[in-house]
C-alpha positions as CSV (number, residue, x, y, z in Angstrom):
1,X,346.9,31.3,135.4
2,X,346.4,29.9,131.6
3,X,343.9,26.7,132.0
4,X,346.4,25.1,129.3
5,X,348.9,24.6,132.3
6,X,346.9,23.4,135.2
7,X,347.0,19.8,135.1
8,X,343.4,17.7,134.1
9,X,340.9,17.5,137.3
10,X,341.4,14.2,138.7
11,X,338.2,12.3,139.7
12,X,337.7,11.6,143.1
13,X,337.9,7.9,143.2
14,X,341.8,8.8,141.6
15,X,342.4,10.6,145.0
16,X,341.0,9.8,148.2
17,X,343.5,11.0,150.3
18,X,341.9,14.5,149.2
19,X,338.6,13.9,150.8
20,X,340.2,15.9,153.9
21,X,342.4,18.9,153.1
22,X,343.8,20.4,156.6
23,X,347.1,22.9,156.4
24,X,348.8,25.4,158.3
25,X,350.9,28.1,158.2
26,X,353.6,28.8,160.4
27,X,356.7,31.9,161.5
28,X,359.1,28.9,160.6
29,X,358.3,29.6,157.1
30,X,356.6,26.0,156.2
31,X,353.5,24.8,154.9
32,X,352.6,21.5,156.1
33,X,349.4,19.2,155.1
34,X,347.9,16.7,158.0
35,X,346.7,13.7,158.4
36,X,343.4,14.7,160.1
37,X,342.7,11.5,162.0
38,X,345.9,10.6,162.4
39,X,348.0,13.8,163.0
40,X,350.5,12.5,160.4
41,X,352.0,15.3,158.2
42,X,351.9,14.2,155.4
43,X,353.7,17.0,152.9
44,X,355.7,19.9,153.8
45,X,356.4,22.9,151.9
46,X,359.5,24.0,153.0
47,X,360.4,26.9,150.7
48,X,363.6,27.1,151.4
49,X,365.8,30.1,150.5
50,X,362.8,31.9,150.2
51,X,362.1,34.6,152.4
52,X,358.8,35.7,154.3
53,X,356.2,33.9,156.9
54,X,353.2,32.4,156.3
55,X,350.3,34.6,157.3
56,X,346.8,33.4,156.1
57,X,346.0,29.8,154.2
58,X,343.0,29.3,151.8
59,X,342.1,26.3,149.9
60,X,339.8,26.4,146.5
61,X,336.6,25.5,146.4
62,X,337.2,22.2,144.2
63,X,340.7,21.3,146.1
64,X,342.9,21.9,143.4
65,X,344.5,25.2,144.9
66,X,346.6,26.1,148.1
67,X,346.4,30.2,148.2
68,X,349.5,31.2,150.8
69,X,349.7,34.8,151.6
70,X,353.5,35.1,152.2
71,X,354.8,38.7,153.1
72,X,353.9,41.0,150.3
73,X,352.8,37.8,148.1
74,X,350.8,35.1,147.1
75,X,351.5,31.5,145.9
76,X,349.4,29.2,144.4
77,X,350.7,25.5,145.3
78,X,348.9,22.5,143.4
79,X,346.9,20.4,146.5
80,X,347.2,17.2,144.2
81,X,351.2,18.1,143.7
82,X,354.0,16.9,145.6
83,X,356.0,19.5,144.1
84,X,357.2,22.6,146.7
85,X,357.2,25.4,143.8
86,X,353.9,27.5,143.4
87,X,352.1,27.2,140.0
88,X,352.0,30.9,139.9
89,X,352.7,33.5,142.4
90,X,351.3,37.2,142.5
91,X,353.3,40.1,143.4
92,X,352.0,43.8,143.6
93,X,350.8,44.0,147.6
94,X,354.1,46.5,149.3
95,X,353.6,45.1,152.5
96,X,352.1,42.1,154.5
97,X,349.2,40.3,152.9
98,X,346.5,39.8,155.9
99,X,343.8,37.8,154.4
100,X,343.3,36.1,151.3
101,X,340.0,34.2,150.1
102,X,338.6,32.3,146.7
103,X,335.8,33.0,144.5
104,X,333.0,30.0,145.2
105,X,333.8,29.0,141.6
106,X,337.4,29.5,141.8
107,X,337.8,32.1,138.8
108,X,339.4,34.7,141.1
109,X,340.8,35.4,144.5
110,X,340.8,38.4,146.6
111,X,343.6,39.6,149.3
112,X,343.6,42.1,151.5
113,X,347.0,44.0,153.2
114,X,348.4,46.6,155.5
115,X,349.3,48.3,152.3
116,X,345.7,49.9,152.6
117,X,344.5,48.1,149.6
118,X,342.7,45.4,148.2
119,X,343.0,43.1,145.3
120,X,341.2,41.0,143.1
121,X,343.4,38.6,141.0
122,X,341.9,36.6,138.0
123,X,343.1,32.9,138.1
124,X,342.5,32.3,134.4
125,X,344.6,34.8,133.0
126,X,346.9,35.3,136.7
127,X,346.5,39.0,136.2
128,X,345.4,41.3,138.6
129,X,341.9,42.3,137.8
130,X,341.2,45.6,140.1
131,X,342.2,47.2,143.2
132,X,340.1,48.6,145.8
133,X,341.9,51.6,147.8
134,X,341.1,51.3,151.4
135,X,343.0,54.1,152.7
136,X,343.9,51.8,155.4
137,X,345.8,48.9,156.3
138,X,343.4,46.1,155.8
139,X,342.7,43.1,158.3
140,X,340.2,41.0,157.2
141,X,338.4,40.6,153.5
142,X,335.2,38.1,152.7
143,X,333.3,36.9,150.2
144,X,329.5,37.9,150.1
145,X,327.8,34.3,149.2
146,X,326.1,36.1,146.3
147,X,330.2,36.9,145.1
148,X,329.3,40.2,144.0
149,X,330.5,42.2,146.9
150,X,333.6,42.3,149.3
151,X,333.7,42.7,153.7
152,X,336.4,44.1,154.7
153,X,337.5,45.5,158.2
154,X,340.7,47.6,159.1
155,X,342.9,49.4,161.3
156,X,341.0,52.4,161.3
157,X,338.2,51.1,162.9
158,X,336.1,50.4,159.4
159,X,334.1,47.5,158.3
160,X,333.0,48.8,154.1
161,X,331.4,46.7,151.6
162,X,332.7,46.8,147.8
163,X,330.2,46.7,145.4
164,X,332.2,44.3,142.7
165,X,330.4,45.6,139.6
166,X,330.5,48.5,140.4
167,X,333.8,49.2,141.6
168,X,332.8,50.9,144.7
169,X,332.5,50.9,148.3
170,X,329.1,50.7,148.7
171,X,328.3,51.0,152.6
172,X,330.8,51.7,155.7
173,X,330.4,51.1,159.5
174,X,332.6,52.1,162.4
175,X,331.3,50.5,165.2
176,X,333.3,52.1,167.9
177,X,335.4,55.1,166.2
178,X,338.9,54.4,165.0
179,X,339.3,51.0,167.1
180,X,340.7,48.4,164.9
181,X,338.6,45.4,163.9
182,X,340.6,42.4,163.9
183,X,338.5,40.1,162.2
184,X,334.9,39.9,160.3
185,X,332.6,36.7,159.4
186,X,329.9,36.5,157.1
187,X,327.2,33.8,157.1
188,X,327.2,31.2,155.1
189,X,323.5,32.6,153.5
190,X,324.8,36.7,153.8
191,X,322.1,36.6,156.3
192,X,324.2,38.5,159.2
193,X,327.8,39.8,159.9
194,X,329.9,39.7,162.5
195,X,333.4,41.7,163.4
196,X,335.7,41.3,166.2
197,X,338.2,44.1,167.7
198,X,341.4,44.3,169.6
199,X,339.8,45.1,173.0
200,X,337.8,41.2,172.9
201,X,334.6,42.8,171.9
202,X,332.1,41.5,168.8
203,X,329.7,43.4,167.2
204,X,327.0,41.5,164.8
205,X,324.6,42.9,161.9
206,X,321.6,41.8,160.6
207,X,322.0,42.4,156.4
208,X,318.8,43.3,155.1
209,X,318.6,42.6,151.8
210,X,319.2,46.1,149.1
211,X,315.6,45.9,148.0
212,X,314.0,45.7,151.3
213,X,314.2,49.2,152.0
214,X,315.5,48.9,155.6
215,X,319.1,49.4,156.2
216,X,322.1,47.2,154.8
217,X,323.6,46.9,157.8
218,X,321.1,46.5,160.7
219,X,322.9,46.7,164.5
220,X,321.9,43.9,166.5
221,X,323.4,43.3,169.1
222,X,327.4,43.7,170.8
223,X,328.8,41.3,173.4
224,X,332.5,40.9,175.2
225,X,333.9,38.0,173.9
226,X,337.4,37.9,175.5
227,X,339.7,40.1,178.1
228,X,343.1,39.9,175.8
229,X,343.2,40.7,172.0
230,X,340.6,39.0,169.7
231,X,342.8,37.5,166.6
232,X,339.8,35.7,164.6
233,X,336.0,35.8,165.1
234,X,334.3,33.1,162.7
235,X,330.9,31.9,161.9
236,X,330.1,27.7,161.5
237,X,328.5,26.6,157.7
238,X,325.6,26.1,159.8
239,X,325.2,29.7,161.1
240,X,324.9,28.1,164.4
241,X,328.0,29.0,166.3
242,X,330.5,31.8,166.3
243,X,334.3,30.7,167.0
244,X,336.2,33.5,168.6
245,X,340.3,33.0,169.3
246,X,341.9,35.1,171.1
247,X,345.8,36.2,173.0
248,X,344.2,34.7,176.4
249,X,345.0,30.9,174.6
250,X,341.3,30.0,174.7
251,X,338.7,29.3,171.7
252,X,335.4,30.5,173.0
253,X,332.3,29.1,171.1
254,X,328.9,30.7,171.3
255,X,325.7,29.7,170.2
256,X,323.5,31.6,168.2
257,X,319.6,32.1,168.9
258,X,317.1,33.0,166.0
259,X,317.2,36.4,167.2
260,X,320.8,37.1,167.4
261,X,321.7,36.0,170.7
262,X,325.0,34.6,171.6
263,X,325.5,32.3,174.8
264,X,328.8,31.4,175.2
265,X,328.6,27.3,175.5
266,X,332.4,26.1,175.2
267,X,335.3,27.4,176.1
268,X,338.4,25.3,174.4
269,X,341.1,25.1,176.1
270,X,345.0,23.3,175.8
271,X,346.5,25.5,173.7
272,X,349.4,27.5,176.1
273,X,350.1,30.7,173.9
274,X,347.6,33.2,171.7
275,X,345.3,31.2,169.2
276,X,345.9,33.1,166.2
277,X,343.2,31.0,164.0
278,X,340.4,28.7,163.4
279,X,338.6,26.7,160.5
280,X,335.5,24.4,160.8
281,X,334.7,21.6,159.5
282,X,331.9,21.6,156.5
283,X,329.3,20.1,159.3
284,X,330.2,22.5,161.8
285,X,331.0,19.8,164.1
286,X,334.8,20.0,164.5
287,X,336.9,22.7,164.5
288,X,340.3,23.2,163.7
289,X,343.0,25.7,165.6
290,X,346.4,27.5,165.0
291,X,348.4,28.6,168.0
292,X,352.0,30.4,169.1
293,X,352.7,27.2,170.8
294,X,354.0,25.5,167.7
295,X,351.2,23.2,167.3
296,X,347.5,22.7,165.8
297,X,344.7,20.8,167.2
298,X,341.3,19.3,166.1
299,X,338.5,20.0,168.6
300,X,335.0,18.5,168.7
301,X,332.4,20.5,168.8
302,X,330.4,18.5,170.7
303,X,332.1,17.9,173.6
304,X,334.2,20.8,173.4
305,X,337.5,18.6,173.7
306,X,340.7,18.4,172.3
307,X,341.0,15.3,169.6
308,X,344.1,15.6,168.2
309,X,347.5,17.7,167.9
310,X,348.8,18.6,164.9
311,X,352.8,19.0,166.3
312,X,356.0,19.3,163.6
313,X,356.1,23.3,163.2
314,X,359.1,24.6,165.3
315,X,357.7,28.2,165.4
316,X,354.5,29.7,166.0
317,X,351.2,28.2,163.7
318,X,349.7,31.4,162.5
319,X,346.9,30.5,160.1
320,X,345.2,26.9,159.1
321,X,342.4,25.9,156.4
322,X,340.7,23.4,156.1
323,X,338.2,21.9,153.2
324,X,336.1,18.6,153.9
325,X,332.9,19.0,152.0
326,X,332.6,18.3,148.2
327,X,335.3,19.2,146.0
């Protein structure tokens, strides 16, 4: 979008209810920001008149930016806004638009759909930079920490990476044949990788750097993290947990050893249909859920309890972000 038209950055002190950004997604259509503490909503998007559900959320490094996969779409809301119309919207996905995530600087975004394809869209100009032809439909994109490369996983069992100067997928793993992977997390330092699939299982990678000589993509170990359909597997900032949701209502957490073992520690349970996803906090010590049962809710890590519930949607909460650290 043209820098001439976003509006100035605000300094903090001009906004402190931004410290804490935390926002679903819901079937119901609506967008709705929270109070964290308080489990106030505090803004809705209602979009009404406009067609399509909600299906992935992602906030902007900085906090400016809302990124709403909607259907075949994407708006961009102003965070700082109380207005309900997007600053920009981009069209060009022909179906569903699965994931959606920034670059750490904000200059572009990347979504991923069951159209079998990914795109990068340049936020300065709101043009689509490049598309990356997965062949098929696409579950799950994210970011490499050094932003020159791409994760994605699929319905066809794959889990490639795109080489972003390059233009090219670079490596590709199938784990278990043409099973799909649901969901893949990166950690925070690119340090390992790991994917969930539809049967409850996660498989984890060590990523050797490209100059090392060993392998990218190092297998290190597999575990079975739920009996029901895994809908989100995702790694805390610290690299010490792994969050997996699942169809069975539960959020299991495991921790994770030096050497790439995972002990399951927590399992989180209140919600009463599937968990569909799950953000941390920048500390990794709370984490935030998104269920069929209508509502959200704020657990702590800690103790592995429920702290609060996040209730207005009046259909299923399919996706949540959330964005405590520095702006």
């Amino acid at each position: 979008m043209p820098a001439q038209t976003l509006p100035p950055k605000a300094s903090p002190t001009a906004r402190p209810d931004m410290s804490v950004i935390l926002v679903t997604g819901s079937y119901d259509h609506e967008i709705r920001f929270w109070e964290a503490w308080s489990g106030i909503c505090s803004r809705t998007i209602a979009r009404t008149g406009e067609a399509g559900q909600v299906n992935r959320l992602a906030i902007s490094p900085d906090k400016r930016l809302l990124a709403a996969a909607i259907h075949k779409k994407v708006n961009i809301y102003e965070i700082g806004s109380a207005s309900s119309d997007p600053v920009v919207t981009f069209e060009g996905h022909t179906l569903n638009v699965t994931s959606v995530s920034f670059h750490s600087e904000g200059k572009w975004l990347v979504t991923g759909s069951e159209d079998g394809t990914i795109k990068i869209w340049d936020l300065r100009t709101s043009h689509l930079h490049r598309t990356y032809d997965n062949s098929a439909p696409v579950n799950d994109v994210c970011v490499h920490p050094n932003q020159g490369e791409l994760i994605s996983c699929d319905q066809a069992g794959s889990i490639k990476q795109w080489d972003l100067s390059e233009n090219i997928c670079s490596h590709e793993l199938t784990p278990v044949g043409d099973l799909p992977i649901r969901s893949v997390s990166l950690a925070a330092d690119g340090s390992f990788l790991v994917a969930g699939n539809n049967k409850g299982n996660c498989y984890v990678w060590k990523v050797n750097d490209e100059s090392s000589g060993l392998p990218r993509f190092q297998a290190v170990t597999k575990f079975h993290a739920h009996n029901k359909y895994l809908t989100r597997c995702l790694l805390s900032p610290d690299a010490k947990y792994l969050a997996t949701c699942s169809a069975d209502t539960t959020v299991k957490i495991w921790s994770i050893s030096q050497n790439y073992e995972f002990k399951q520690e927590k399992v989180l349970v209140g919600h009463q249909r599937w968990v569909w996803d799950c953000a941390f906090s920048a500390d990794s010590a709370y984490l935030v859920t998104a269920s069929s049962d209508h509502t959200a809710r704020l657990w702590e890590m800690a103790s592995g309890e429920s702290v609060r519930q996040y209730n207005g949607h009046h259909k299923a909460a399919v996706c949540c972000a959330l964005h405590d650290g520095a702006g």
